[in-house]
N, CA, C and O of each residue as an XYZ file, in Angstrom:
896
protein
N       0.844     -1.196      0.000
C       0.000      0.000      0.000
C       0.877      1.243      0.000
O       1.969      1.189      0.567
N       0.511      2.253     -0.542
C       1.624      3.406     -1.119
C       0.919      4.369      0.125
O      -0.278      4.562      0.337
N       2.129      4.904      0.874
C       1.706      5.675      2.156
C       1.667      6.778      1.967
O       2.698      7.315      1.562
N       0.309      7.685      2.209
C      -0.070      8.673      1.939
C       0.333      9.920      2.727
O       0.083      9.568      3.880
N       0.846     11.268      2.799
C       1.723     12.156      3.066
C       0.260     13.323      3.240
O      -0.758     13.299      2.547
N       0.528     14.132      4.205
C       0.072     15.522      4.437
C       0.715     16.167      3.932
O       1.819     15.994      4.448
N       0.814     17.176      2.870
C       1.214     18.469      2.704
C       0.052     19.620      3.363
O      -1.163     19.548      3.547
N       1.036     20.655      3.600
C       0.696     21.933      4.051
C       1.466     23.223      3.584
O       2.621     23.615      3.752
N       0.278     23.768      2.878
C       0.720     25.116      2.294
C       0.175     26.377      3.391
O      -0.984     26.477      3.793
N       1.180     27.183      3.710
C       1.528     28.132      4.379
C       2.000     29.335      3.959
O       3.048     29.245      3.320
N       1.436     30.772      4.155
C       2.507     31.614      3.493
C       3.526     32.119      4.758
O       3.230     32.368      5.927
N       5.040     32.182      3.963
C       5.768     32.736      4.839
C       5.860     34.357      4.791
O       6.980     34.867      4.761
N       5.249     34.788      4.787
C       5.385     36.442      4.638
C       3.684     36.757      4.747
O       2.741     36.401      4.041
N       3.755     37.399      5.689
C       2.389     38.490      5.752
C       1.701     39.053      4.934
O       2.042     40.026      4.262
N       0.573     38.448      4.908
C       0.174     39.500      3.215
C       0.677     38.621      2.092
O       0.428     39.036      0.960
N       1.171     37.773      2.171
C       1.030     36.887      0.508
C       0.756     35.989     -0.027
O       0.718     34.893      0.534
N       0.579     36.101     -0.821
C      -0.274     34.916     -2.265
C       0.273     34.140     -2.728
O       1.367     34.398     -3.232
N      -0.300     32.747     -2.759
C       0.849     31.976     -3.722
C      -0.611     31.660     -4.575
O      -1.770     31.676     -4.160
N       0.105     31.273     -6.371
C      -0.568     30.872     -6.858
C       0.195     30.952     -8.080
O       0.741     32.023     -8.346
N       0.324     29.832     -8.970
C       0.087     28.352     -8.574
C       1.015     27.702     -7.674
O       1.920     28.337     -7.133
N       0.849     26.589     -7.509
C       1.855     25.465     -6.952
C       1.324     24.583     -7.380
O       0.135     24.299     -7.522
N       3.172     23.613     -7.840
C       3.012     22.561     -8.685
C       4.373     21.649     -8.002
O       5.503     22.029     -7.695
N       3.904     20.682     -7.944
C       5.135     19.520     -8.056
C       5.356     18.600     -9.201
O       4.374     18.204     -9.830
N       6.280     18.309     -9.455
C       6.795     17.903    -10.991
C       7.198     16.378    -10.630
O       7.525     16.001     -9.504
N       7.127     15.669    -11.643
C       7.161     14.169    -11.343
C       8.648     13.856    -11.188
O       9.671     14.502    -11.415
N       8.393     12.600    -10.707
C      10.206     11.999    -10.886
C      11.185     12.213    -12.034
O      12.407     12.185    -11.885
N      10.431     12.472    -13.425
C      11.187     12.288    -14.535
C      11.238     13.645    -14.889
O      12.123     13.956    -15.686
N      10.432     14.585    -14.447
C      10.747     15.990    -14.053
C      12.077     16.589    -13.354
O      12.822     17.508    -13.694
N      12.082     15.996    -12.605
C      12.797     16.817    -11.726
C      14.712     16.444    -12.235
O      15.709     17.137    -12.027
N      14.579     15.106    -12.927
C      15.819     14.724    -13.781
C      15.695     15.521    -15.172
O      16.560     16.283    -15.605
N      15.020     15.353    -15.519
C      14.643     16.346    -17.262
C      14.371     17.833    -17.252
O      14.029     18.574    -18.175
N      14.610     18.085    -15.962
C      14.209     19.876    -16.126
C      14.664     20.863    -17.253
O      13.978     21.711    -17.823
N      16.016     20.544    -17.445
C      16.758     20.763    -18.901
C      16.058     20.616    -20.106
O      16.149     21.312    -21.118
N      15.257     19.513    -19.868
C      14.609     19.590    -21.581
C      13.214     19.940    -21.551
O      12.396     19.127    -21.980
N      12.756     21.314    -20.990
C      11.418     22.059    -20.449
C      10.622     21.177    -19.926
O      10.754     20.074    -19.394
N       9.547     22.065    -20.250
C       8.355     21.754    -19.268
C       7.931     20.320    -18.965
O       7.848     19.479    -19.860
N       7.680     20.075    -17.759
C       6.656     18.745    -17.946
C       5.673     18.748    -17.069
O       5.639     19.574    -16.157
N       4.646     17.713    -17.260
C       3.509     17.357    -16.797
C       3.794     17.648    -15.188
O       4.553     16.835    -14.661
N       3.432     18.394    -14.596
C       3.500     18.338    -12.912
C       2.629     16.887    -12.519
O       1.958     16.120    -13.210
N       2.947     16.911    -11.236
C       1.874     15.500    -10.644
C       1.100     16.062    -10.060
O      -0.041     15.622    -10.204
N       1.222     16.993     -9.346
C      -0.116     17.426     -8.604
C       0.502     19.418     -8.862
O       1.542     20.054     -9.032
N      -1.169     19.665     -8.710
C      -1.178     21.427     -9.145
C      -2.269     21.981     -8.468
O      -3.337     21.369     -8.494
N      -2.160     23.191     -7.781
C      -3.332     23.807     -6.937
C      -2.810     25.152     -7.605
O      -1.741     25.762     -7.598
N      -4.246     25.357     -8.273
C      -4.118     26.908     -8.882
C      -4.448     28.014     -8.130
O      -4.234     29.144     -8.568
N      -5.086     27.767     -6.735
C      -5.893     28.841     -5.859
C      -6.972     29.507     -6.951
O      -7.342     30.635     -6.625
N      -7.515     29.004     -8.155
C      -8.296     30.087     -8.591
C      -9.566     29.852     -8.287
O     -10.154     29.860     -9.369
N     -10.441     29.615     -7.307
C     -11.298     29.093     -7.175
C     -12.450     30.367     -6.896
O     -11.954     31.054     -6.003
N     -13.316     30.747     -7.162
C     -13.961     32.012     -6.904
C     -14.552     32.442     -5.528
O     -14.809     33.616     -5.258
N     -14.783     31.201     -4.530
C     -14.905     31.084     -3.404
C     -14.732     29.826     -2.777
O     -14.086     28.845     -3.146
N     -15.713     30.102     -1.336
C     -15.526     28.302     -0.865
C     -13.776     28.204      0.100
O     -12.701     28.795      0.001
N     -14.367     27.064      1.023
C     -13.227     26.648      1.242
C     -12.804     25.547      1.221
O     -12.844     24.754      2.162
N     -12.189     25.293     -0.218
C     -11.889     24.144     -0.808
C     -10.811     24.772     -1.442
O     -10.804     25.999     -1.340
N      -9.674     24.124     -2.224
C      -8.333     24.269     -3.043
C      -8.559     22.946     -3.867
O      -8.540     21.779     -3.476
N      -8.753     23.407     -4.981
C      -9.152     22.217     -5.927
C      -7.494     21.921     -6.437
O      -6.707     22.829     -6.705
N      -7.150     20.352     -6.504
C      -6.268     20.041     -7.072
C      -6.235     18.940     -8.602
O      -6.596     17.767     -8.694
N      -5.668     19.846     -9.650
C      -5.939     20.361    -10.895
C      -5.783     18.941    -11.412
O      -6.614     18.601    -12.255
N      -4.582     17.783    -10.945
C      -4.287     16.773    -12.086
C      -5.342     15.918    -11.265
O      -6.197     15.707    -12.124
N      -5.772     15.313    -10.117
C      -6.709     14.357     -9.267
C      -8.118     14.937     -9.539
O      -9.055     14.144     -9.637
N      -8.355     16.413     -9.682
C      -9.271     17.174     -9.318
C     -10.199     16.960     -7.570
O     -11.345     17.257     -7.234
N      -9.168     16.388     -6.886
C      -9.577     16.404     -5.685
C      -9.821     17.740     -5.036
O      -9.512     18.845     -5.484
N     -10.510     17.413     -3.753
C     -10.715     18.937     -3.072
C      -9.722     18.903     -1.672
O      -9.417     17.804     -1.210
N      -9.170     20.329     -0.937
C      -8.945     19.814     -0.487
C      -9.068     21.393      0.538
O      -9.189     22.529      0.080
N      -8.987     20.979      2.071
C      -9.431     21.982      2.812
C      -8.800     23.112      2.582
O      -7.604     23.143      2.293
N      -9.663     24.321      2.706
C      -8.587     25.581      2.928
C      -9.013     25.972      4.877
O     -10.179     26.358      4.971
N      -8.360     25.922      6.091
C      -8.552     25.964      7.458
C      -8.448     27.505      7.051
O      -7.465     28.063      6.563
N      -9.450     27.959      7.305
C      -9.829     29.704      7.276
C     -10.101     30.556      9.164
O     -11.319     30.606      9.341
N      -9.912     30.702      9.475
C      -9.554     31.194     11.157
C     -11.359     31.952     10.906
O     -12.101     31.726     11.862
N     -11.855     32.591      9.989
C     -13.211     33.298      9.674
C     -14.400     32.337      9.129
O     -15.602     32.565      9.270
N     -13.940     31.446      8.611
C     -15.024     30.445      8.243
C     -16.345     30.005      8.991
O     -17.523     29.902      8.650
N     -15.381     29.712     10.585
C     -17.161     30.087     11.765
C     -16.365     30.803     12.774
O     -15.987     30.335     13.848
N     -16.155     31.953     12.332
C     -16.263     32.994     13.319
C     -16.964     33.400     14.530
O     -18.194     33.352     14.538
N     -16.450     33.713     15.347
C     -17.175     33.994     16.850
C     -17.737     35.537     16.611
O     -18.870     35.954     16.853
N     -16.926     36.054     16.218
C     -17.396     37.682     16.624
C     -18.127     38.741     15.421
O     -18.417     39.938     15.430
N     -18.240     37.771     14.526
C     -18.186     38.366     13.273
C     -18.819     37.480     12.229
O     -18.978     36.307     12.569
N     -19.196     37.819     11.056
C     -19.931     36.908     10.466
C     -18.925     36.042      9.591
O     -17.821     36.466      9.250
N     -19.273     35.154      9.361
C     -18.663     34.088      8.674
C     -18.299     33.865      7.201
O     -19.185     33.635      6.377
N     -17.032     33.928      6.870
C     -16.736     34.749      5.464
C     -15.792     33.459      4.744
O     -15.318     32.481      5.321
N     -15.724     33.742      3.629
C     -14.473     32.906      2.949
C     -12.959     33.218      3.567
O     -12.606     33.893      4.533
N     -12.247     32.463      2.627
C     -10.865     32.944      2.601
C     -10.933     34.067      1.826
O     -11.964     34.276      1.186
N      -9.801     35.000      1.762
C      -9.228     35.802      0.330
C      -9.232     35.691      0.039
O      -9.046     34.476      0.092
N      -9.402     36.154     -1.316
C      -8.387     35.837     -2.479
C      -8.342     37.451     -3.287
O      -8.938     38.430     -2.839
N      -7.560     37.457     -4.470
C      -7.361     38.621     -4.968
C      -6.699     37.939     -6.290
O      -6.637     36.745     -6.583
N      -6.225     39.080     -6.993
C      -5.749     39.000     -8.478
C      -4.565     38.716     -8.600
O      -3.658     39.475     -8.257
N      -4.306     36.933     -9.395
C      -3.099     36.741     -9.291
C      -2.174     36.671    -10.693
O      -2.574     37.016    -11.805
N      -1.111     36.249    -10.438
C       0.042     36.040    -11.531
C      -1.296     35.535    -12.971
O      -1.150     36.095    -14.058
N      -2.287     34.672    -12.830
C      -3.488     34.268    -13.777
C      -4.658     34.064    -13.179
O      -4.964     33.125    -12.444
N      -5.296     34.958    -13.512
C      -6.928     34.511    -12.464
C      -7.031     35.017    -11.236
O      -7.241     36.207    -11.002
N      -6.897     34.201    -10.461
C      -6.988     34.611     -8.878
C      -6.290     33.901     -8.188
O      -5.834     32.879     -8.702
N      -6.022     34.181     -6.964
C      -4.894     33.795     -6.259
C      -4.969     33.802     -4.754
O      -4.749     34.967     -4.422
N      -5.238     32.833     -3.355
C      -5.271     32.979     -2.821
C      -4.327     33.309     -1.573
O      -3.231     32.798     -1.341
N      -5.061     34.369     -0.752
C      -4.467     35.386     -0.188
C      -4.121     34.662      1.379
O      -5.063     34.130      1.966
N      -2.691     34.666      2.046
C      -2.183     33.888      3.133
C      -1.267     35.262      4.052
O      -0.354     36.052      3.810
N      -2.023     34.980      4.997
C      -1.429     35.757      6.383
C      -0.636     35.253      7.343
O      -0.788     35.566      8.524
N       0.127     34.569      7.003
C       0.869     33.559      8.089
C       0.424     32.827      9.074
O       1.107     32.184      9.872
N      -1.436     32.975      9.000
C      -1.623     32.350     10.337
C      -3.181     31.761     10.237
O      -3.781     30.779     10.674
N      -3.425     32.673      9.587
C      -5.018     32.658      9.429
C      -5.582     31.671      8.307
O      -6.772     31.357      8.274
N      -4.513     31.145      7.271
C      -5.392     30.377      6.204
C      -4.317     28.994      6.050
O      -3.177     29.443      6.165
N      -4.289     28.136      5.926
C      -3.687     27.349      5.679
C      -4.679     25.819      4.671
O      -5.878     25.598      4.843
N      -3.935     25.153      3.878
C      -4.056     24.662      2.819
C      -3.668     23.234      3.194
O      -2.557     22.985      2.726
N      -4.316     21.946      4.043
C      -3.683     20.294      4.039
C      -4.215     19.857      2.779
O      -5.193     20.357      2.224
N      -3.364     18.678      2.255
C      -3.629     18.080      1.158
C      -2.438     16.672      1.220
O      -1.224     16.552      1.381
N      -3.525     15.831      1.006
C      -2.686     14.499      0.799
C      -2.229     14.081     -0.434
O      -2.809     14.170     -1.516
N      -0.705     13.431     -0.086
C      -0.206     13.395     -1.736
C       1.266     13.666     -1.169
O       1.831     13.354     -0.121
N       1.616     14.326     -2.223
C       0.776     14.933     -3.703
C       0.675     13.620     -4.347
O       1.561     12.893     -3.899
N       0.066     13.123     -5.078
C       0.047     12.611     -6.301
C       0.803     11.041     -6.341
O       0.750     10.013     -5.667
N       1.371     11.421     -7.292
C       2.202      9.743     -7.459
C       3.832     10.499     -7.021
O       4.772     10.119     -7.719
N       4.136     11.498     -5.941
C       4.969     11.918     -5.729
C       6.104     10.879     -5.034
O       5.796     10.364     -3.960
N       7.341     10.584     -5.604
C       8.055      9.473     -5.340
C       9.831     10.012     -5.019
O      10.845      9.586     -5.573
N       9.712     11.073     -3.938
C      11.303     11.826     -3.824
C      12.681     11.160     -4.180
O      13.668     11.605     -4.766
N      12.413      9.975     -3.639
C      13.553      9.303     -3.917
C      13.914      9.282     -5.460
O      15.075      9.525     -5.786
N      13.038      9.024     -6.337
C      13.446      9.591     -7.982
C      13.551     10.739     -8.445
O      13.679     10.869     -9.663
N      13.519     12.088     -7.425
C      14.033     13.432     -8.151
C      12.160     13.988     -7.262
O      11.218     13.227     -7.045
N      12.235     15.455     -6.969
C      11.608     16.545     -6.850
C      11.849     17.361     -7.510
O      12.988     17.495     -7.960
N      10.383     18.582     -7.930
C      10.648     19.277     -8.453
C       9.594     20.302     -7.907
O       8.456     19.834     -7.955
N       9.657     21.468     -7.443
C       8.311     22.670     -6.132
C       8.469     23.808     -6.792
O       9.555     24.366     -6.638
N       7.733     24.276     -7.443
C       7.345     25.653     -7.391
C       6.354     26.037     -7.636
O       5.441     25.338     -8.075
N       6.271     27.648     -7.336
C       5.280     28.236     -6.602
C       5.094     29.556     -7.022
O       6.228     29.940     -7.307
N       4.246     30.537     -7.237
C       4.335     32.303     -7.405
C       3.945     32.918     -6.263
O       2.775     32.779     -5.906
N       4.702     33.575     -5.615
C       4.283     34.211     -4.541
C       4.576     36.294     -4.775
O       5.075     37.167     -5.485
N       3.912     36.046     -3.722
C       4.185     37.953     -3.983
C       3.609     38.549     -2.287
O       2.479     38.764     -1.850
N       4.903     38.661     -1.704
C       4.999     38.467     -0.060
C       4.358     40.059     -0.367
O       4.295     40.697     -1.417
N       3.845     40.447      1.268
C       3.341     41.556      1.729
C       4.351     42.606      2.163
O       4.556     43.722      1.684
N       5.079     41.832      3.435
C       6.203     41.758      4.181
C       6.511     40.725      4.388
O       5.864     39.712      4.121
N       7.575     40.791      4.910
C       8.512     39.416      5.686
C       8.430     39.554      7.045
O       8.445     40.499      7.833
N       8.304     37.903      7.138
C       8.185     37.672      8.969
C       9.655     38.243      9.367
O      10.414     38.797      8.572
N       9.871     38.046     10.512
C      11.332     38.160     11.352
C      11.660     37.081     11.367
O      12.811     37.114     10.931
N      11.372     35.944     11.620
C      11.951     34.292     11.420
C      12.376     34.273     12.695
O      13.376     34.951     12.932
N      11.811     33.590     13.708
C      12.333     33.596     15.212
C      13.457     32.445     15.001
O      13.319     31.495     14.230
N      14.689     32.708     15.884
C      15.366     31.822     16.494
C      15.791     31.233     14.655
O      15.924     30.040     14.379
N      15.885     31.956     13.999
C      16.543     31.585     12.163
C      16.169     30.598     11.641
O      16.726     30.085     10.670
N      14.946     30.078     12.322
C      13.717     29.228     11.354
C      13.439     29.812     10.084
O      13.196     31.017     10.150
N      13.397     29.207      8.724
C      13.071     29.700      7.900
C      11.115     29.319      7.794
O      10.537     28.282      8.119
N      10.656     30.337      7.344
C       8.951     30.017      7.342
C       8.179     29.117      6.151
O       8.694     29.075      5.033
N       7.481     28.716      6.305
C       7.566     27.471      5.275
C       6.380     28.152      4.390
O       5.331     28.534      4.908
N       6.643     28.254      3.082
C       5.676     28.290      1.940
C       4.583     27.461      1.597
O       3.390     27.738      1.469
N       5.501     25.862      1.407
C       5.101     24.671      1.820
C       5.626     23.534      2.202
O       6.779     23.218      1.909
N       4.816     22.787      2.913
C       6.114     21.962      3.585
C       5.154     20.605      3.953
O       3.924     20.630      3.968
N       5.981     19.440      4.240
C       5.669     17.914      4.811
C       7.106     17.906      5.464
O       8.094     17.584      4.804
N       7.173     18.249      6.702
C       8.897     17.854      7.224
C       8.651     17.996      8.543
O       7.669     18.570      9.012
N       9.914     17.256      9.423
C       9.568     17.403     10.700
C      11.447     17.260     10.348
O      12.217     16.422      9.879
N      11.513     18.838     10.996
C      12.973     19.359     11.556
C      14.008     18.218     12.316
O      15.062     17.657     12.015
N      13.202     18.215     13.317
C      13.492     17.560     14.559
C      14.247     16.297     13.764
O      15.429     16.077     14.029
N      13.666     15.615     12.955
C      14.369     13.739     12.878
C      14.554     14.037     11.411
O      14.358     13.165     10.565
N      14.946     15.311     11.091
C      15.597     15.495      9.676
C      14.796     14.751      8.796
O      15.400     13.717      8.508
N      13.676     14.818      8.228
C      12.883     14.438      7.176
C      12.020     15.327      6.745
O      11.411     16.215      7.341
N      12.037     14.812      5.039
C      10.990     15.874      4.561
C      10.964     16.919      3.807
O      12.058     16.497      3.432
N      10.803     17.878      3.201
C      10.776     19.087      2.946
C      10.183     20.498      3.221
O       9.070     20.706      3.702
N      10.850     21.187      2.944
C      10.087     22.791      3.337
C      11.032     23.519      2.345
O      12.258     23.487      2.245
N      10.029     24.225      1.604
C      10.665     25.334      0.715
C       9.384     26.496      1.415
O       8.174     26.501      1.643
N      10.687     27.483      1.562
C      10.200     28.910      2.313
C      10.980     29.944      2.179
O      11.738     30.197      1.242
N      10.670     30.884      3.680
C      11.414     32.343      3.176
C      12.398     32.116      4.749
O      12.101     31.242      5.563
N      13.695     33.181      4.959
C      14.005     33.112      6.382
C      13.729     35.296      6.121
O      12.934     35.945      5.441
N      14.393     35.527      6.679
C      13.863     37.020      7.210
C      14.854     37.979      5.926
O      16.016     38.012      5.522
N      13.641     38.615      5.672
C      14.025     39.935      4.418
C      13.624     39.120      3.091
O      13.661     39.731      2.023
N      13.201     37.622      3.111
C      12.415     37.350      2.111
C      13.839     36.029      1.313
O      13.700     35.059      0.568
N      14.387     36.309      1.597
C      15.531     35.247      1.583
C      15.123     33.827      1.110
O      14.405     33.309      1.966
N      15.322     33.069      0.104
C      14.737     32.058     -0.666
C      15.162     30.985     -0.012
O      16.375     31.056      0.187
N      14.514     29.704      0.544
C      15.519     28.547      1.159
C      14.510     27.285      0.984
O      13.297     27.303      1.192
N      15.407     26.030      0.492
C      14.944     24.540      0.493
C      15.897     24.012      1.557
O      17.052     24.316      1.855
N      14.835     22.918      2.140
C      15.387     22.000      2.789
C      15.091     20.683      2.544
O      13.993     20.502      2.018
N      15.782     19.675      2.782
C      15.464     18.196      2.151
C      16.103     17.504      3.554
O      16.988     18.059      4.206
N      15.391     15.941      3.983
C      15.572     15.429      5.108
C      15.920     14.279      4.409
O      15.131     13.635      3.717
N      17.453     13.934      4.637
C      17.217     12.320      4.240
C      18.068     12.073      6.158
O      19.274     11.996      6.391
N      17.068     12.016      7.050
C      16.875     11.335      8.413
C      18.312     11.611      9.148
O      18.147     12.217     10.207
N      19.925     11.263      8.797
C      21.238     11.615      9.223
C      21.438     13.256      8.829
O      22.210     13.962      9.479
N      20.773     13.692      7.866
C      20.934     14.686      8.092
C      19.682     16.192      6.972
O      18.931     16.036      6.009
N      19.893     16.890      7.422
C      18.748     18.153      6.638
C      19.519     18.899      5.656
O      20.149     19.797      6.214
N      19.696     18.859      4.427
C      20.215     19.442      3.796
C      19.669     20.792      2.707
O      18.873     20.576      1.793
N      20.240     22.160      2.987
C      19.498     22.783      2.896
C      20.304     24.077      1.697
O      21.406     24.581      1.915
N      19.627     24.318      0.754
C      20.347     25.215      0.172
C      19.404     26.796     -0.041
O      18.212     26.918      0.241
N      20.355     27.965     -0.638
C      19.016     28.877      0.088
C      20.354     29.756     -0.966
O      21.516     29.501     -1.281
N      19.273     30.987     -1.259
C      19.946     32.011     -2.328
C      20.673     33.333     -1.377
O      20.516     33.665     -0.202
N      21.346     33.769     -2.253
C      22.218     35.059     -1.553
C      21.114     35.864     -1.043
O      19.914     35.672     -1.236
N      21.725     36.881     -0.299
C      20.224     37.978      0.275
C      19.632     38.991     -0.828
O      18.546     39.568     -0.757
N      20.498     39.075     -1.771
C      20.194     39.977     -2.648
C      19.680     39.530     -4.021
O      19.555     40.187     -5.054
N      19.405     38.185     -3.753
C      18.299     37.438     -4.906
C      17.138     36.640     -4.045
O      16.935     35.429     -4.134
N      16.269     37.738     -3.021
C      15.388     37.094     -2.199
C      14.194     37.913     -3.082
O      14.278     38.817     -3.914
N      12.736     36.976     -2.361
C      11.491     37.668     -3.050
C      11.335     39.151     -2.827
O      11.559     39.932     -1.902
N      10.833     39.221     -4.120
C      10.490     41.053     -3.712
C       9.087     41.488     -3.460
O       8.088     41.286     -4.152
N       9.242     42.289     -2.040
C       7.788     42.689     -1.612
C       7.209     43.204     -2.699
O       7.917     43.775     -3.528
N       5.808     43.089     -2.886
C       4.919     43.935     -3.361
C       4.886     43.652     -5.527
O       4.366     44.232     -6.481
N       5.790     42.425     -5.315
C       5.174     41.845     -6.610
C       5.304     40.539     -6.562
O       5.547     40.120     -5.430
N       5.221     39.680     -7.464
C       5.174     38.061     -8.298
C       6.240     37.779     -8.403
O       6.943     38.444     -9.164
N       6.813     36.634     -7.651
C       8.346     35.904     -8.162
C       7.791     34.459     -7.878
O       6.973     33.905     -7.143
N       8.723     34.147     -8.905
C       8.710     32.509     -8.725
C       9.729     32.092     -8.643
O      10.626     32.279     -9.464
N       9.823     31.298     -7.414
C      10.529     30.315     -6.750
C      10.394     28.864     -7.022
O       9.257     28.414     -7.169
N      11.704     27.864     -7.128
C      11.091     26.773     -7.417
C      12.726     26.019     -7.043
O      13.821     26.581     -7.026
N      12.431     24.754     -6.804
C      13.531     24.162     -5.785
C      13.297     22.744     -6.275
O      12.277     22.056     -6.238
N      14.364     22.520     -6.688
C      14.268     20.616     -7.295
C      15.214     19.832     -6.439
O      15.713     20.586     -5.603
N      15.634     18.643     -6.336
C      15.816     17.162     -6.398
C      16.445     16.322     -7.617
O      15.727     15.916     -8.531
N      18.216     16.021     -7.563
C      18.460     15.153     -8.375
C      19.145     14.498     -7.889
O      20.307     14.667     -7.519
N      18.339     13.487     -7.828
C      19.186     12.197     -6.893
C      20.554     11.677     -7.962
O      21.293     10.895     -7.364
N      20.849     11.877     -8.927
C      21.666     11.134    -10.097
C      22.831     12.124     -9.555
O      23.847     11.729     -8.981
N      22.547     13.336     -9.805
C      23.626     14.188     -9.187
C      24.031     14.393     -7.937
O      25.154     14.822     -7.673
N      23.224     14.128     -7.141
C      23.306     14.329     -5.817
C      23.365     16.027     -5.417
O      24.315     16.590     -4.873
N      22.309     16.541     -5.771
C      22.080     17.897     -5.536
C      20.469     18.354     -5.414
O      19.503     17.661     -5.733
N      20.454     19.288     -5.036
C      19.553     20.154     -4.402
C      19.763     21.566     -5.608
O      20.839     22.106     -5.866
N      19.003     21.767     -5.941
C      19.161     23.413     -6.455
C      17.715     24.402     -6.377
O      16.557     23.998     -6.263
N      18.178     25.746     -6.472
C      17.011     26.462     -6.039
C      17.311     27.752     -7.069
O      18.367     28.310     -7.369
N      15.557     28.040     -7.588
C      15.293     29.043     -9.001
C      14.851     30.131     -8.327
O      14.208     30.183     -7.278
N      15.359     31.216     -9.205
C      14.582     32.649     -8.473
C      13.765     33.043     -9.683
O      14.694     32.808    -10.455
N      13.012     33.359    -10.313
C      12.224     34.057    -11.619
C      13.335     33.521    -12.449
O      14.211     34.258    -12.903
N      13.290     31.959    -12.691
C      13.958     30.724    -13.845
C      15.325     31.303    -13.615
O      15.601     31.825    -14.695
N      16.199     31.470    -12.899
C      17.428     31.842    -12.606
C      18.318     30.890    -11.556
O      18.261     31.449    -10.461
N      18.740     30.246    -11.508
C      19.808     29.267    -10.708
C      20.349     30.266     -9.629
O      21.302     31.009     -9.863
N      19.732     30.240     -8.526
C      20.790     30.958     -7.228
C      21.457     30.252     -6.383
O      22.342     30.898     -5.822
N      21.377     29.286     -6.112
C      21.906     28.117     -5.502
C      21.821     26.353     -5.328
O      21.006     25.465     -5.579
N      23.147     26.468     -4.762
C      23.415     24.159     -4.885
C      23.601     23.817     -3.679
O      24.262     24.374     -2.802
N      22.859     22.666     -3.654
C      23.795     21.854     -2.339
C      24.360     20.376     -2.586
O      24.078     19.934     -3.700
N      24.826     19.847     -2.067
C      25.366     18.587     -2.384
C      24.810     17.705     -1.358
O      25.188     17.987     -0.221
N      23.525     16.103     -1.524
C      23.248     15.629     -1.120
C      23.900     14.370     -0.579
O      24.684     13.827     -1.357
N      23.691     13.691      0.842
C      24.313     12.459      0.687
C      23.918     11.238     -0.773
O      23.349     11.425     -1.848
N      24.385     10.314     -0.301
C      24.158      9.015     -1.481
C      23.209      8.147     -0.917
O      23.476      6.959     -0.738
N      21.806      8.782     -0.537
C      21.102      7.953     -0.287
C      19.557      8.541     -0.630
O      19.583      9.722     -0.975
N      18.698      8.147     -0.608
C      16.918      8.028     -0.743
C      16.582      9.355      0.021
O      17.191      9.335      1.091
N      15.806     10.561     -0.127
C      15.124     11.253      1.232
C      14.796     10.722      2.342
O      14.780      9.498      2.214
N      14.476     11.118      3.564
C      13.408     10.144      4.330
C      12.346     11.520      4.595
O      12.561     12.714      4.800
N      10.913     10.553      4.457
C       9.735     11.072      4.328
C       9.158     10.705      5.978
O       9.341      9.722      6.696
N       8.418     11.937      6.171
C       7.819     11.690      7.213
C       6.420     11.470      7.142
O       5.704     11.748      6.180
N       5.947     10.773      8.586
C       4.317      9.959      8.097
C       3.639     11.572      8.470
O       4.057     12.482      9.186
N       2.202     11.400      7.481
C       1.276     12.609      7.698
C       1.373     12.903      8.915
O       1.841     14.016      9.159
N       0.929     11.930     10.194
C       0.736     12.964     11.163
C       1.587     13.493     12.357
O       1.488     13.541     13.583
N       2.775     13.992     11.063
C       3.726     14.814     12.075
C       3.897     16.030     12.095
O       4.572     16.679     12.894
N       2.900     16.622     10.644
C       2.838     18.178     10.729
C       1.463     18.922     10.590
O       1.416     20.151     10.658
């Protein structure tokens, strides 16, 4: 039986939008060089209301946790959303909206990852204690598994990958971080053949890391 994973989309910056997010298949994340391919799973946020996040290749639904949805003090409203990179785009406050979804897909790390995302931060958190804030993530820090691609403070671009001995994490200079108050895309792959990690700023290479010689380790859904 193929063990099914929680993802959780989060914005790391106050005030921002992601839209879309896509993960790219195993043969993606090795073929990135020879363009585009089929993602495995895709959440466009364009949904006109509701709190649901329809996901585009399953067409599954999947919760959006809205802090206003049954409101105590106030009447009971959707999430945000507003005008995005195409369509619409839903709107994330670091605290108030968050996105679970099982999967992704036929997502299989150990053959290559491939994450990205359009965001267009408000501000940037402060990043307590140099946690970077997670965009989106399935990882648990603690026993080094997993992933989180996010921001750390001033908007600063960073992946992390858990293969269990250790968290390996690569992350762009400060002066190729997201820029408040518009659309960048970020996107962070997986090549197990190479043994690297790399991370895109608006289709631009800002940084590598060098992985051990072994598989990710994935953590079970209910650790985040």
């Amino acid at each position: 039986m193929r063990r099914r994973t929680a993802l959780t989309v989060v914005s790391a910056a106050i005030g921002g939008a992601v839209v879309p997010l896509s993960f790219a298949s195993a043969s993606a994340a090795a073929e990135s060089r020879r363009g585009p391919q089929s993602p495995t799973a895709r959440w466009d946020f364009d949904e006109r209301g509701g709190t649901v996040a329809r996901e585009a290749v399953s067409g599954s639904a999947d919760p959006i946790d809205y802090v206003f949805a049954d409101a105590r003090y106030k009447p009971d409203s959707d999430p945000v959303r507003r005008c995005g990179v195409r369509g619409r785009a839903l709107y994330f406050d670091g605290y108030s909206t968050v996105v679970t979804a099982k999967g992704p897909g036929r997502l299989d790390p150990a053959q290559g990852l491939t994450i990205d995302a359009w965001i267009a931060p408000y501000a940037y958190e402060h990043g307590i204690d140099g946690k970077p804030q997670a965009l989106v993530n399935q990882h648990n820090p603690d026993a080094r598994t997993g992933f989180l691609l996010g921001l750390r403070r001033f908007g600063q671009i960073v992946f992390q990958l858990g293969f269990g001995t250790d968290l390996i994490e690569v992350k762009g200079a400060p002066d190729q971080a997201a820029s408040r108050g518009r659309w960048t895309h970020v996107a962070a792959g997986y090549d197990p053949a190479a043994h690297q990690l790399r991370l895109y700023r608006d289709g631009r290479l800002i940084g590598t890391a060098t992985t051990p010689d072994k598989a990710p380790d994935w953590p079970p859904a209910s650790c985040c």
